[in-house]
C-alpha positions in Angstrom: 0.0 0.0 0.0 1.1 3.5 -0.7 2.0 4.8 2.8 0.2 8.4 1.8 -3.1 5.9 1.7 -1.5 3.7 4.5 -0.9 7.4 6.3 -4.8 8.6 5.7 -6.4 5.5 7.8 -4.2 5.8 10.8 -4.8 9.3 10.9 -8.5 8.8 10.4 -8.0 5.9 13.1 -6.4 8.1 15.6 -9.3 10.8 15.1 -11.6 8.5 16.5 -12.9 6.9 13.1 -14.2 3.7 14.1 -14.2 2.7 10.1 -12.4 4.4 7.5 -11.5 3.2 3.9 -9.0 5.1 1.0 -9.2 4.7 -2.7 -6.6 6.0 -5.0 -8.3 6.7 -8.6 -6.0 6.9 -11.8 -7.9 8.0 -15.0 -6.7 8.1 -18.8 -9.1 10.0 -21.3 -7.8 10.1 -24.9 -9.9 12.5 -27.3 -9.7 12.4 -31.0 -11.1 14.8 -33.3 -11.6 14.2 -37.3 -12.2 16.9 -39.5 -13.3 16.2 -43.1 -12.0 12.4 -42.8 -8.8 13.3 -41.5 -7.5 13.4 -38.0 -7.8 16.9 -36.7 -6.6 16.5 -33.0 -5.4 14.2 -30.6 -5.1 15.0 -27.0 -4.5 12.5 -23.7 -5.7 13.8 -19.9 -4.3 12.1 -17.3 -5.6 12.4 -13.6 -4.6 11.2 -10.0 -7.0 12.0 -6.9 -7.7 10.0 -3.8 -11.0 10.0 -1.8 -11.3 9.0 2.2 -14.5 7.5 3.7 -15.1 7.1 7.8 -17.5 6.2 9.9 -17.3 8.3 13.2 -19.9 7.4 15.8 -22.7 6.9 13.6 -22.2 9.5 11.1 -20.1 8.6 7.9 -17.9 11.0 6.1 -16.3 11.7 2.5 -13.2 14.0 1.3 -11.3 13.9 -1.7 -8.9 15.5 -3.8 -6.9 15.6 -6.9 -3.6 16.4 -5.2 -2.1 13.3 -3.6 0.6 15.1 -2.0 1.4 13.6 1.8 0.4 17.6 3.2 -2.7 17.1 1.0 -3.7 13.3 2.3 -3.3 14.7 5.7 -5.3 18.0 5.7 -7.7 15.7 3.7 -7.6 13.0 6.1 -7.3 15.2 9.4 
């Protein structure tokens, strides 16, 4: 496990989550554009982002974010 994902559950842990899950969420998009038969454009996004679920008393949480820094997984996380 990536300990910036191992690093969000003990945090959420130690906050008093009772439950609390991480999921790290890679995505590729390709576009391609024709124009007239004939390929006008080709362009590629890539994106990283993470999202943390708890469970705290009997209330459940979500955060996430595209930035999966370690200071970003913690102010996330905490």
């Amino acid at each position: 496990m990536d300990p910036r994902l191992a690093r969000a559950l003990d945090t959420a842990r130690f906050l008093g989550a009772r439950y609390a899950d991480v999921r790290l969420v890679h995505s590729v998009e390709q576009s391609l554009s024709v124009k007239n038969g004939v390929v006008d454009g080709l362009s590629t996004v890539e994106s990283l982002g993470f999202g943390v679920r708890v469970l705290v008393g009997d209330a459940w949480g979500f955060a996430a974010s595209r930035d999966f820094t370690a200071d970003e997984v913690e102010r996330v996380t905490g």
